[in-house]
BALUMDREN-979520 format. One record per residue (C-alpha): residue number from 1; residue in one letter; x, y, z. Coordinates in steps of 0.25 Angstrom, whole numbers, plus 5000, padded with zeros to 4 digits. Layout:
N
@k NUM	r A	c1 X	c2 Y	c3 Z
...
This chain:
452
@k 1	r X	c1 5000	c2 5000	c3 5000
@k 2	r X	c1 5004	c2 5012	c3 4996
@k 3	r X	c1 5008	c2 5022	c3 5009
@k 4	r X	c1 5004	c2 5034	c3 5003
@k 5	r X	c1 4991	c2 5037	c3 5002
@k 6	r X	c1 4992	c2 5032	c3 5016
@k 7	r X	c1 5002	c2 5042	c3 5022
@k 8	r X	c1 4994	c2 5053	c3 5016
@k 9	r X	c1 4980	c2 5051	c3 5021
@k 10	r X	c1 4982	c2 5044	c3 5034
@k 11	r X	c1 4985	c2 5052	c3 5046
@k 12	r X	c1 4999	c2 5055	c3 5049
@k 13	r X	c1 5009	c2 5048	c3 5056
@k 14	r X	c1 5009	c2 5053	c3 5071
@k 15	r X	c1 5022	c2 5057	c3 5078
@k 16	r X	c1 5022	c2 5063	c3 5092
@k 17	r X	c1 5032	c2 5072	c3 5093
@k 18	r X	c1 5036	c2 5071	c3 5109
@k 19	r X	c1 5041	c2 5057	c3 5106
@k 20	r X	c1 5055	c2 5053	c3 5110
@k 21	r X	c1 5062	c2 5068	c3 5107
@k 22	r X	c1 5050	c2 5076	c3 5104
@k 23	r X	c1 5056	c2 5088	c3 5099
@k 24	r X	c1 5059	c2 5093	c3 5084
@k 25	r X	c1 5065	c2 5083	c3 5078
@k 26	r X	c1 5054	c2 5073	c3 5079
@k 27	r X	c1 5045	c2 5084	c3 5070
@k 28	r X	c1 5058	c2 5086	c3 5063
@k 29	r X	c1 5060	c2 5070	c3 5058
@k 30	r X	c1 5046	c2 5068	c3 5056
@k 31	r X	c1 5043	c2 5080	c3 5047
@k 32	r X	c1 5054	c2 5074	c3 5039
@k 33	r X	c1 5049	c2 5061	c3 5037
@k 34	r X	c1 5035	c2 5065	c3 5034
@k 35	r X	c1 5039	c2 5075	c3 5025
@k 36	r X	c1 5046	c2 5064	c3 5016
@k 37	r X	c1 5038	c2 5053	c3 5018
@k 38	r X	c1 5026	c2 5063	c3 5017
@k 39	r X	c1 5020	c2 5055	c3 5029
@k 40	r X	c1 5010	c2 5063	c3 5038
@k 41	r X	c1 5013	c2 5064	c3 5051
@k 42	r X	c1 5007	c2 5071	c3 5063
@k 43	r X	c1 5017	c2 5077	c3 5073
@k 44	r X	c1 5012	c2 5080	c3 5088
@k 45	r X	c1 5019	c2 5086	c3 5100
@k 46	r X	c1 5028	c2 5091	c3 5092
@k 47	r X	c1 5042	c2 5094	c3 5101
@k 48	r X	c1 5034	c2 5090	c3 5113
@k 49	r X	c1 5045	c2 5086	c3 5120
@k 50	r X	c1 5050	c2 5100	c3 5119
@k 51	r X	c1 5040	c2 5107	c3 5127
@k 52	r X	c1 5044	c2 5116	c3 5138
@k 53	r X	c1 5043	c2 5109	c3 5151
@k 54	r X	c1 5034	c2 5123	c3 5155
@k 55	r X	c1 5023	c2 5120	c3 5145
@k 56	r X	c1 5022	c2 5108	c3 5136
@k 57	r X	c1 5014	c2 5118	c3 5126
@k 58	r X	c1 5025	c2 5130	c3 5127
@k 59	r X	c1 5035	c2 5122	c3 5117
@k 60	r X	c1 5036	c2 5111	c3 5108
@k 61	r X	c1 5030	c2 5111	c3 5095
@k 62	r X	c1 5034	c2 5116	c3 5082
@k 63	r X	c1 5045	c2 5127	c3 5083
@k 64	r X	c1 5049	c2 5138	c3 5071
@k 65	r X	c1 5061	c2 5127	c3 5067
@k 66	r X	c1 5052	c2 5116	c3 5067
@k 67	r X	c1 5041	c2 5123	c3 5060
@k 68	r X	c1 5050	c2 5128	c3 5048
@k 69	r X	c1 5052	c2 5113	c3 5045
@k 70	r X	c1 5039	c2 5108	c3 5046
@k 71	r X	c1 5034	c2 5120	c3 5037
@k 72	r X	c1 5045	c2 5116	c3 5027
@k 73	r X	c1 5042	c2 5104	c3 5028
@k 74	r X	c1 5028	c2 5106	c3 5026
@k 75	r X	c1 5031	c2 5114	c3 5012
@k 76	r X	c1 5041	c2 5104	c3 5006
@k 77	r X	c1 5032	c2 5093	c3 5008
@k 78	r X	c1 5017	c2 5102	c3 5006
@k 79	r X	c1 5012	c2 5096	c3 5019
@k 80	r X	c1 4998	c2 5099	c3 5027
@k 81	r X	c1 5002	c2 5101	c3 5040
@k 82	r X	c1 4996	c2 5103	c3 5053
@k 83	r X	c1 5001	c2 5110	c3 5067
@k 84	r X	c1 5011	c2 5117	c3 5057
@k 85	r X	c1 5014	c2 5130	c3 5066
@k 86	r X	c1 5024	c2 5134	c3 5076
@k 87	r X	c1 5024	c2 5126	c3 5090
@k 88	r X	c1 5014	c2 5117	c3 5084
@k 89	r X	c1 5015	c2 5103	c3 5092
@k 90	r X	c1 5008	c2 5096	c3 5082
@k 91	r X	c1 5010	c2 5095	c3 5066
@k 92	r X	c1 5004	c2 5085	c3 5056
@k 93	r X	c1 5013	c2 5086	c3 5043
@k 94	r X	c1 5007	c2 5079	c3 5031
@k 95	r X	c1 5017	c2 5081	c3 5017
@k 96	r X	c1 5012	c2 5079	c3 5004
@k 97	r X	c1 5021	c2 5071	c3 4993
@k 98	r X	c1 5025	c2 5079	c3 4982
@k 99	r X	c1 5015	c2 5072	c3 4973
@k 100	r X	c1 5004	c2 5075	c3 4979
@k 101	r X	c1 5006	c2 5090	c3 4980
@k 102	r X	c1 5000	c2 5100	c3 4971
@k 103	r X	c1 5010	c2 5103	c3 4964
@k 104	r X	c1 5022	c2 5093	c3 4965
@k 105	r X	c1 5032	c2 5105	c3 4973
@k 106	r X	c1 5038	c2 5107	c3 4988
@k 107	r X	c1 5030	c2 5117	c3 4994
@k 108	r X	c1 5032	c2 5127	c3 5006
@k 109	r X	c1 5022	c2 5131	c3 5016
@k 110	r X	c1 5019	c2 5145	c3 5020
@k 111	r X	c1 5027	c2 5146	c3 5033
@k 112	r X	c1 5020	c2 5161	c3 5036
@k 113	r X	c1 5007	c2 5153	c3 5037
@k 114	r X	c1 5005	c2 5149	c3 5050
@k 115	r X	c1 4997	c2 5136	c3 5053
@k 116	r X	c1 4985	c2 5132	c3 5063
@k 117	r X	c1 4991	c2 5121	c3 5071
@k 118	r X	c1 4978	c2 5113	c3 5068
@k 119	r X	c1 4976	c2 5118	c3 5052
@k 120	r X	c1 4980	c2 5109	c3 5042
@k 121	r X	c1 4989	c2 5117	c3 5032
@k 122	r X	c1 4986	c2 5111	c3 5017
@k 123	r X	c1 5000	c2 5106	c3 5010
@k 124	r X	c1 5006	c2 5120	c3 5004
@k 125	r X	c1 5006	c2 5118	c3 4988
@k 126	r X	c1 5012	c2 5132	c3 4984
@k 127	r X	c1 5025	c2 5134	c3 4988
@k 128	r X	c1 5039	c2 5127	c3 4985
@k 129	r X	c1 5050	c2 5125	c3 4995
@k 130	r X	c1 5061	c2 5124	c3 4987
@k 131	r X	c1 5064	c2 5138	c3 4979
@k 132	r X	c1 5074	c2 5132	c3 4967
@k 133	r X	c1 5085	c2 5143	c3 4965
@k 134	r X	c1 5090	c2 5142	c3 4952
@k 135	r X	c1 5102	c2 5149	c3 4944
@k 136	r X	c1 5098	c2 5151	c3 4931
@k 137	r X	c1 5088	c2 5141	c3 4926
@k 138	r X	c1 5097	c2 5132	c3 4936
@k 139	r X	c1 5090	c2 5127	c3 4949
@k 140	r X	c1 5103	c2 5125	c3 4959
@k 141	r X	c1 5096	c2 5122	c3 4973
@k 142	r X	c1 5082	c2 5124	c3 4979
@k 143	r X	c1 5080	c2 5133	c3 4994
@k 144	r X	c1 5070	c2 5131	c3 5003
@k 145	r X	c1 5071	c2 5142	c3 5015
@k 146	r X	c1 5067	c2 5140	c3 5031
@k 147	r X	c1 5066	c2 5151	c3 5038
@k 148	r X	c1 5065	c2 5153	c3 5056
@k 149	r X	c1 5063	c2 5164	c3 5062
@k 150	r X	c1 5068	c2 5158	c3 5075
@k 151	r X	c1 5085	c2 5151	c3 5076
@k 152	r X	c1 5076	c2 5138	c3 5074
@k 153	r X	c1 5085	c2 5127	c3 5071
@k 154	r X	c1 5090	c2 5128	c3 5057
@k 155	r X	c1 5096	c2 5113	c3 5058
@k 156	r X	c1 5084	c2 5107	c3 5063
@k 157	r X	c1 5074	c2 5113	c3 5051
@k 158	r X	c1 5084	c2 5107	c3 5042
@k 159	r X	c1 5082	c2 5093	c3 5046
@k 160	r X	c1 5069	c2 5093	c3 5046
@k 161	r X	c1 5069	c2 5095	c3 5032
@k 162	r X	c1 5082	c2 5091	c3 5028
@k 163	r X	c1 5075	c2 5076	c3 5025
@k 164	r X	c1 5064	c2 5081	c3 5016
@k 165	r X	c1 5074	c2 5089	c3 5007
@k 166	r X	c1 5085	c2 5079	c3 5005
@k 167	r X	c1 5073	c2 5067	c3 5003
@k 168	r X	c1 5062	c2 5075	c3 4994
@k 169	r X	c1 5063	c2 5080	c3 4980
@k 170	r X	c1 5059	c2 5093	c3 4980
@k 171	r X	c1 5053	c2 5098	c3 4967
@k 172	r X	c1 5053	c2 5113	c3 4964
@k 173	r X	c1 5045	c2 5122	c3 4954
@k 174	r X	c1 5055	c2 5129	c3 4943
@k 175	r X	c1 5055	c2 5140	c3 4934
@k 176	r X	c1 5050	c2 5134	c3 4919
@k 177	r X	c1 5064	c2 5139	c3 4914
@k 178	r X	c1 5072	c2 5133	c3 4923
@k 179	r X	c1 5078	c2 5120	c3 4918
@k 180	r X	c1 5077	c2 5113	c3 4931
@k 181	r X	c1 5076	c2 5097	c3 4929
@k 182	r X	c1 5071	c2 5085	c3 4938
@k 183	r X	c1 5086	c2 5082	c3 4944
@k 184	r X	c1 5087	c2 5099	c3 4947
@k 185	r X	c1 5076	c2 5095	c3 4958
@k 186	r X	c1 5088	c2 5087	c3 4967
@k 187	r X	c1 5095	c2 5102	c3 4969
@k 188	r X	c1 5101	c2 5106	c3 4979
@k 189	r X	c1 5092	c2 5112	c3 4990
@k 190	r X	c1 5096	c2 5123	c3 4998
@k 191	r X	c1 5088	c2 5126	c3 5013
@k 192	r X	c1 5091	c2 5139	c3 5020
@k 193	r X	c1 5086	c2 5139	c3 5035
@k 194	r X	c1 5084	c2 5150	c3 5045
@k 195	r X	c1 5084	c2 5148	c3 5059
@k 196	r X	c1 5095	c2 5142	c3 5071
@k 197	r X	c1 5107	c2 5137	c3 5066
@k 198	r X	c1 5113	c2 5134	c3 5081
@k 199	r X	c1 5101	c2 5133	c3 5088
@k 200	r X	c1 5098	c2 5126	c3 5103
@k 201	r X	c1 5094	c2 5110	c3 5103
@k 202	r X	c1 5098	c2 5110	c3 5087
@k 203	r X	c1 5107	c2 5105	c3 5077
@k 204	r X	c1 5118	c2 5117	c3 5074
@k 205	r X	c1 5120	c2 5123	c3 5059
@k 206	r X	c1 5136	c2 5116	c3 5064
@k 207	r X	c1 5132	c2 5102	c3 5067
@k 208	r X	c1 5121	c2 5102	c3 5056
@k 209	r X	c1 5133	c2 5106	c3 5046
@k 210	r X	c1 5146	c2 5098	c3 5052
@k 211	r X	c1 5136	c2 5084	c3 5056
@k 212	r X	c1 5124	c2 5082	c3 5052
@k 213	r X	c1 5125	c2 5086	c3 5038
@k 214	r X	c1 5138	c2 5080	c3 5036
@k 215	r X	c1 5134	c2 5068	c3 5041
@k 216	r X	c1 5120	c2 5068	c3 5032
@k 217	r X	c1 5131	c2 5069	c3 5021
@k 218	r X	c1 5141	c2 5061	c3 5023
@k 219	r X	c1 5135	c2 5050	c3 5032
@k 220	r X	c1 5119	c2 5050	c3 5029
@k 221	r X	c1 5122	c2 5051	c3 5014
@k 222	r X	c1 5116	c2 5064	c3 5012
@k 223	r X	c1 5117	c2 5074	c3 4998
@k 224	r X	c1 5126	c2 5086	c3 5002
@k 225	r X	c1 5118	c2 5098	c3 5012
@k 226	r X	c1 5126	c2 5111	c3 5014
@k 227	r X	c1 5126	c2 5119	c3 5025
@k 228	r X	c1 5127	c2 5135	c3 5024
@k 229	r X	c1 5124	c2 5142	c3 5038
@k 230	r X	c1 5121	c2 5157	c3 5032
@k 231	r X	c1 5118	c2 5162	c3 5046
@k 232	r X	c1 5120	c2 5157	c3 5062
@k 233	r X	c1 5105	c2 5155	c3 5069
@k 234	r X	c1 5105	c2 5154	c3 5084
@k 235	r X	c1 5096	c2 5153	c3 5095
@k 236	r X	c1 5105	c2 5154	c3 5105
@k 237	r X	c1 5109	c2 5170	c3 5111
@k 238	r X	c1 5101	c2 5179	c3 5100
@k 239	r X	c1 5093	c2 5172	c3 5092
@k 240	r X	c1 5097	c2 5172	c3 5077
@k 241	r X	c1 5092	c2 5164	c3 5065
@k 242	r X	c1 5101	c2 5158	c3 5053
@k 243	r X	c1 5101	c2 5153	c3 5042
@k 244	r X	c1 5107	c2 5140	c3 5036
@k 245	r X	c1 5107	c2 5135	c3 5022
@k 246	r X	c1 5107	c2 5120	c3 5018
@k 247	r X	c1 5110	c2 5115	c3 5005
@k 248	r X	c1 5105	c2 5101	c3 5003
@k 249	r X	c1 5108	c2 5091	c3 4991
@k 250	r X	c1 5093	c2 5081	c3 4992
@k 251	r X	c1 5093	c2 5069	c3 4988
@k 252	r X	c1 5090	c2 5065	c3 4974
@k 253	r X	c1 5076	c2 5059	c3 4970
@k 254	r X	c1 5077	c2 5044	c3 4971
@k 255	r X	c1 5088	c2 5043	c3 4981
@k 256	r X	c1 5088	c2 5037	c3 4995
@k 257	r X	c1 5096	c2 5042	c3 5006
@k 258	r X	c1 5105	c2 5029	c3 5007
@k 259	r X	c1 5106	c2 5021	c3 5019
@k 260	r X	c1 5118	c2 5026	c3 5031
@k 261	r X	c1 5128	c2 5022	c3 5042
@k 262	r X	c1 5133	c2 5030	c3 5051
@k 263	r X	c1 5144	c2 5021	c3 5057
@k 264	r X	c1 5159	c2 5020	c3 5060
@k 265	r X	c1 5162	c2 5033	c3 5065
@k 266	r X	c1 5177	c2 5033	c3 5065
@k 267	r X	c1 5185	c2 5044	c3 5073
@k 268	r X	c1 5184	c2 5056	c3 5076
@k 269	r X	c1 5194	c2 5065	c3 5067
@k 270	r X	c1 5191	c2 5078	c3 5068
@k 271	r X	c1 5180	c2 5088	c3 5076
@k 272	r X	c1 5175	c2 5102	c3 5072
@k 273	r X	c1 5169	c2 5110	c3 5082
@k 274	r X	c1 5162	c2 5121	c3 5078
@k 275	r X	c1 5159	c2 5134	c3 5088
@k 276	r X	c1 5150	c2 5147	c3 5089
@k 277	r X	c1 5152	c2 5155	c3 5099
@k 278	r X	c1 5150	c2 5168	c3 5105
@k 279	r X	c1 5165	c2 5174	c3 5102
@k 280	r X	c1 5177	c2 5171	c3 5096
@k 281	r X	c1 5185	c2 5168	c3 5110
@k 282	r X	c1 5171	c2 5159	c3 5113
@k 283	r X	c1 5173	c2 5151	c3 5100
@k 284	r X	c1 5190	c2 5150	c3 5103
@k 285	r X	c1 5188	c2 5145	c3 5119
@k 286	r X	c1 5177	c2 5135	c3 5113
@k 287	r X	c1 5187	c2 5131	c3 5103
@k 288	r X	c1 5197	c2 5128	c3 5112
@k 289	r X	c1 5188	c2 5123	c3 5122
@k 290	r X	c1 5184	c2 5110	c3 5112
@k 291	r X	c1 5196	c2 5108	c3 5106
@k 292	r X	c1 5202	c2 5106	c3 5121
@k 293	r X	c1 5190	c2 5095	c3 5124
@k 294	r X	c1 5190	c2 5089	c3 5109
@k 295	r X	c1 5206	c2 5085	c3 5110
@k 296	r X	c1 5203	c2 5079	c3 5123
@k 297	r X	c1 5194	c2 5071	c3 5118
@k 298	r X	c1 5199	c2 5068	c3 5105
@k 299	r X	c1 5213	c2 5072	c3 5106
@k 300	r X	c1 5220	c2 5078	c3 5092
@k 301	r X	c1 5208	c2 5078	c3 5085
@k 302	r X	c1 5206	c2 5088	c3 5074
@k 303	r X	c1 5198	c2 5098	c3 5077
@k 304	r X	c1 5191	c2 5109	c3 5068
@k 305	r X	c1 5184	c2 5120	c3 5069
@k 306	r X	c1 5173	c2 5121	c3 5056
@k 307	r X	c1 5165	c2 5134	c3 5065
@k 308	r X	c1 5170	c2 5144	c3 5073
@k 309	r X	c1 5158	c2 5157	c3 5074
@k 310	r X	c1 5158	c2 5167	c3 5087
@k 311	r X	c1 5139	c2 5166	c3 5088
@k 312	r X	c1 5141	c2 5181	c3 5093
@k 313	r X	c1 5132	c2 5178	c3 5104
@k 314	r X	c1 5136	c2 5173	c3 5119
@k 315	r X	c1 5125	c2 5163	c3 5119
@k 316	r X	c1 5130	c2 5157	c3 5105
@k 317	r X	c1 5140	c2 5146	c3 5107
@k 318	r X	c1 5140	c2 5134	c3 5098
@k 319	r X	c1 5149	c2 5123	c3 5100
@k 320	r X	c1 5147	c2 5111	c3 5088
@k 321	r X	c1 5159	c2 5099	c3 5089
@k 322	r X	c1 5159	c2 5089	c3 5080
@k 323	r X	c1 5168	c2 5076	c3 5078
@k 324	r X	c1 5170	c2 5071	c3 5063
@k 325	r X	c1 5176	c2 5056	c3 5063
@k 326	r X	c1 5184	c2 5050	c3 5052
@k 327	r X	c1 5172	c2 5043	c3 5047
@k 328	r X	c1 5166	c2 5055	c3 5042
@k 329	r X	c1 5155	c2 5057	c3 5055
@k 330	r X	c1 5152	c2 5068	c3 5061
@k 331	r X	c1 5147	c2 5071	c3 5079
@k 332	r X	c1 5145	c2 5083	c3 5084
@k 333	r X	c1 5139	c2 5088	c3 5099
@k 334	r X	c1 5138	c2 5105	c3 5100
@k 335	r X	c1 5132	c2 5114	c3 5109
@k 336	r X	c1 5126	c2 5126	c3 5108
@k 337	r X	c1 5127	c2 5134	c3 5120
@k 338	r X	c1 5117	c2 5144	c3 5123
@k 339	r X	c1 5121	c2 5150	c3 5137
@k 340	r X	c1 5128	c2 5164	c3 5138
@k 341	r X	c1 5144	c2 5161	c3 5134
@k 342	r X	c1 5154	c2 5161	c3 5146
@k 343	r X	c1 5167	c2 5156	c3 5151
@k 344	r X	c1 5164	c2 5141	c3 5156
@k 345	r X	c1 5155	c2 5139	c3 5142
@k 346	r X	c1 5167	c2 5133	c3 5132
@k 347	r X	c1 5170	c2 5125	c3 5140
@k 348	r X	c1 5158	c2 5119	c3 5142
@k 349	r X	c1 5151	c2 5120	c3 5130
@k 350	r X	c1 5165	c2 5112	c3 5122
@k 351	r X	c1 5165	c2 5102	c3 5134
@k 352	r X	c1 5151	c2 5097	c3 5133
@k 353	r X	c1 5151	c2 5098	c3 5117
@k 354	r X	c1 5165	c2 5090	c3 5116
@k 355	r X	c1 5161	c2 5081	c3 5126
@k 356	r X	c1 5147	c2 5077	c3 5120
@k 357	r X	c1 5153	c2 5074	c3 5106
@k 358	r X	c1 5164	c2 5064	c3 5115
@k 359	r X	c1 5151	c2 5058	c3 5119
@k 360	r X	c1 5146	c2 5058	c3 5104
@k 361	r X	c1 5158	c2 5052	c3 5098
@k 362	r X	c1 5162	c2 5042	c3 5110
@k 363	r X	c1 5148	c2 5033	c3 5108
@k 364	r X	c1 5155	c2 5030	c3 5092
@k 365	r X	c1 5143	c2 5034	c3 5084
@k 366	r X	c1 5143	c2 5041	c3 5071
@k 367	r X	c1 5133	c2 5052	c3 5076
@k 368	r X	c1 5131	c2 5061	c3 5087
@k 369	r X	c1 5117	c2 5062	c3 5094
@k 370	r X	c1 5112	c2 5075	c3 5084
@k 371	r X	c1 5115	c2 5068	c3 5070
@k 372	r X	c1 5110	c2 5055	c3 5076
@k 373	r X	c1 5095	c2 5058	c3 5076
@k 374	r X	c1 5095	c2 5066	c3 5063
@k 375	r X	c1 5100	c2 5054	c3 5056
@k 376	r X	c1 5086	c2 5047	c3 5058
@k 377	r X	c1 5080	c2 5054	c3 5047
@k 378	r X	c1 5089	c2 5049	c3 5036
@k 379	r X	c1 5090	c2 5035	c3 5042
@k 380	r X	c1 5076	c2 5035	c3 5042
@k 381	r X	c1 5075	c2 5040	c3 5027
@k 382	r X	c1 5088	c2 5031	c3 5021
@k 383	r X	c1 5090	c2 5020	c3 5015
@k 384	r X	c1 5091	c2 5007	c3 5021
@k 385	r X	c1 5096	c2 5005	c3 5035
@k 386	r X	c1 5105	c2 5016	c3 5039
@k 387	r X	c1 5113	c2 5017	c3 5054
@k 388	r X	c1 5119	c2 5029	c3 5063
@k 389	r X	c1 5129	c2 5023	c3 5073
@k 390	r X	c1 5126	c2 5032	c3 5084
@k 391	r X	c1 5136	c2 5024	c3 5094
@k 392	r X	c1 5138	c2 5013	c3 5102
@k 393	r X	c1 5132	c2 5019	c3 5116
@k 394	r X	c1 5124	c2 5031	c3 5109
@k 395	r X	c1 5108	c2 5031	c3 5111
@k 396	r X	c1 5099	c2 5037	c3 5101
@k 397	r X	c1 5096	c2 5053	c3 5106
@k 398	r X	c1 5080	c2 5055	c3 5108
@k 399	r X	c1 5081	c2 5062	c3 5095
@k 400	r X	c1 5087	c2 5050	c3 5086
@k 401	r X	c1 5074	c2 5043	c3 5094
@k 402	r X	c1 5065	c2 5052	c3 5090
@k 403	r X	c1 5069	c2 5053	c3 5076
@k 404	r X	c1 5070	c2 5037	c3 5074
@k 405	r X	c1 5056	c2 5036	c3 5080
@k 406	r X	c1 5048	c2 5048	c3 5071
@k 407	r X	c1 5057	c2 5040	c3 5058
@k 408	r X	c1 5052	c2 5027	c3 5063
@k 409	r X	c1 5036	c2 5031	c3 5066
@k 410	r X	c1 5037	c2 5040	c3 5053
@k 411	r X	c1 5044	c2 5031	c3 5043
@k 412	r X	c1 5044	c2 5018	c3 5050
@k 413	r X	c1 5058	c2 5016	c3 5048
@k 414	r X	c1 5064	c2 5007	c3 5063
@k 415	r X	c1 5078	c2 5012	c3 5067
@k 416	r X	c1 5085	c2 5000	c3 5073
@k 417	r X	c1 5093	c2 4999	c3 5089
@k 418	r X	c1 5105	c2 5004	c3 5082
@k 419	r X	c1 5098	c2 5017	c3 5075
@k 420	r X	c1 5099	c2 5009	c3 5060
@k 421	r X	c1 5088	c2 5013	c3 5052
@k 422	r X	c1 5079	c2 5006	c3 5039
@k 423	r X	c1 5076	c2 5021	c3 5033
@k 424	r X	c1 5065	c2 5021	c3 5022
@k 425	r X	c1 5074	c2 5024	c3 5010
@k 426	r X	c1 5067	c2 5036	c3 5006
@k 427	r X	c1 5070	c2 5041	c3 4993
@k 428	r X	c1 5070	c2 5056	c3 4987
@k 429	r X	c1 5059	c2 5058	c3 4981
@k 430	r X	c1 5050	c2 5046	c3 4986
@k 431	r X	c1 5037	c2 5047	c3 4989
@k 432	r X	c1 5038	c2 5038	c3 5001
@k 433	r X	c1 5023	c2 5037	c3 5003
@k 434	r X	c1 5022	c2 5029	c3 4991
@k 435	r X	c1 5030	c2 5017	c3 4998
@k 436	r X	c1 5024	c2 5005	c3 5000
@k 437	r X	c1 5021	c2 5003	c3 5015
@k 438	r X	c1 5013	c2 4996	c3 5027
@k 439	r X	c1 4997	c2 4998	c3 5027
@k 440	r X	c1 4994	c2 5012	c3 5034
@k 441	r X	c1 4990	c2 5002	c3 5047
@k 442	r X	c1 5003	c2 4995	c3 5047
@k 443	r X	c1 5010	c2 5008	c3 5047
@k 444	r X	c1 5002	c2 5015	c3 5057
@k 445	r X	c1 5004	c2 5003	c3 5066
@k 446	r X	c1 5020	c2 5005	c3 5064
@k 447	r X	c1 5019	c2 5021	c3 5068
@k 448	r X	c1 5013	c2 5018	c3 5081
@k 449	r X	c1 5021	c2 5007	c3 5084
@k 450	r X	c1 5033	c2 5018	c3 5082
@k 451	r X	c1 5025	c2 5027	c3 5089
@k 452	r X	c1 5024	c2 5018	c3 5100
């Protein structure tokens, strides 16, 4: 039986969002899973778990970050939506395959319009995403633009959405003169964020740049993405927002994201440690500070030094230290430290980050604790069974938990004791509700069984 007309009529797949971590990155994963599988699915208590202890009802919910994503996510895949506003705690998310829509294009909803957290907004059918950018009759890339009005956390929008973009083929409208042909639709796509680039309890514009994209690269098998940060967001001291640029090389129709291992870590050769802070003798006393804790825990090691930036600000002081081993992987631990800068703070700040990436590296894994859990995604979505060594006496964080349970209840794929995962192959282009699967009972039985 076909699972399509199934997927699009029957109710959608329920996911609670207080379960395990309950926070974004629960909306995040499933978002991205709906939004390429086009399955519905209806998210409530969305960042329960991230309440004020005060008031249950005075935070969780849909923040400005989170919002952004949905709303792009929304227009890229013409979803109907409902619960689509800011703090919203609940959200149904229902995208349309490309063949259904009016007019075959990627559309963008109106982000001015505000939504009635219980009115159904109608699938938007009149706006692209992707504005092509030509030179001459030449189309050279495709932009889409995100913009926060708060230092939201740049990083995290992006991988919300990163999925969708390297997985969907994303077909634009063009001049008649152009001379734009079918391949010309695989260019490369260009995102421009504003918001937080170094941002509390989120990934930094440094370790999104030095581990988690080269490690996508190199390790997961990923097209090239390239990093330009145009201007430095904080939320930390005054608030400021930035803006970053991503150019990313999707994948080509047809193609599958090959199965991966993550193993044989090898030694550690050299470490770059990258540093913000309030002044240049700041940035000088922290660089002495880690080079004094890394040789004693990794004496004559080769140390570099790829970001050195005084953050103008004494409640600006970013301390990012990752280890690259001979095998080509990448661990890092940071902190960003948001008190008022004094004397006993280098010291501090340089112990606690070295010795946090001693306690990454000593378990032998080939991951630290931030790239594990962002690595569910694309063993969820790849080829064949693919395996992340994360160490011999390393637990899954509650965040690699969380994102393994929303894979498993929204794609039914299992992850195994060790963390090896059967993904579901999905191929560029695919219109995955058109696979052959279980009757609608069956597959209901299996989500609450996950739920469970």
């Amino acid at each position: 039986m076909s699972v399509q007309p199934f997927l699009q009529h029957a109710n959608p797949i329920e996911i609670d969002g207080s379960t395990l971590e309950g926070g974004g990155q629960l909306l995040r994963v499933a978002l991205s899973f709906s939004a390429l599988t086009y399955s519905p699915v209806h998210i409530t208590n969305i960042r329960a778990n991230r309440a004020s202890k005060a008031s249950k009802k005075s935070a969780g919910g849909l923040k400005p970050a989170h919002l952004a994503a949905v709303k792009w996510l929304a227009g890229a895949t013409a979803a109907e939506t409902q619960g689509m506003v800011n703090m919203s705690r609940d959200l149904v998310f229902r995208p349309k395959p490309i063949y259904l829509r009016d007019d075959g294009l990627d559309h963008q909803a109106n982000t001015n319009q505000q939504q009635h957290p219980d009115q159904i907004k109608a699938a938007p059918e009149t706006m692209q995403i992707w504005n092509p950018v030509f030179e001459g009759d030449r189309l050279i890339r495709k932009e889409t633009h995100i913009a926060l009005n708060t230092p939201g956390s740049v990083c995290l929008i992006l991988q919300a959405i990163l999925p969708y973009i390297l997985f969907s083929v994303s077909p634009i409208a063009t001049p008649a003169s152009s001379s734009v042909s079918d391949k010309d639709t695989n260019v490369l796509l260009r995102v421009v964020i504003k918001g937080g680039t170094n941002v509390s309890m989120s990934p930094s514009i440094e370790y999104f740049s030095q581990v988690f994209i080269p490690m996508l690269v190199k390790k997961v098998g990923l097209p090239p993405i390239k990093v330009k940060l145009i201007k430095r967001g904080w939320s930390s001291g005054r608030a400021d927002i930035g803006s970053v640029s991503f150019d990313i090389t999707p994948l080509v129709k047809g193609a599958r994201l090959p199965t991966f291992s993550f193993s044989d870590r090898g030694e550690v050769v050299r470490v770059h440690v990258s540093i913000l802070a309030p002044d240049t003798h700041a940035i000088n006393a922290l660089k002495d500070e880690v080079t004094a804790r890394l040789l004693e825990f990794i004496p004559n090691i080769d140390i570099l030094f790829p970001v050195k930036e005084i953050s103008m600000h004494s409640r600006r002081l970013y301390l990012l230290v990752v280890a690259e081993t001979a095998n080509g992987y990448r661990l890092g631990r940071d902190c960003l430290y948001e008190s008022k800068f004094n004397s006993t703070t280098v010291k501090g700040v340089a112990t606690r980050v070295v010795q946090e990436l001693q306690q990454e590296l000593h378990h032998g894994g080939c991951v630290d604790e931030y790239l594990h859990d962002q690595l569910v995604v694309f063993q969820a979505l790849a080829q064949s069974k693919s395996t992340v060594d994360s160490g011999s006496d390393a637990l899954a964080s509650l965040h690699t938990k969380t994102a393994r349970w929303v894979a498993e209840t929204v794609l039914g794929v299992t992850f195994e004791d060790d963390g090896a995962c059967e993904g579901i192959g999905l191929e560029v282009g695919e219109e995955f509700q058109s696979r052959k699967t279980e009757k609608p009972e069956k597959l209901e039985e299996k989500v609450e069984q996950l739920n469970l």
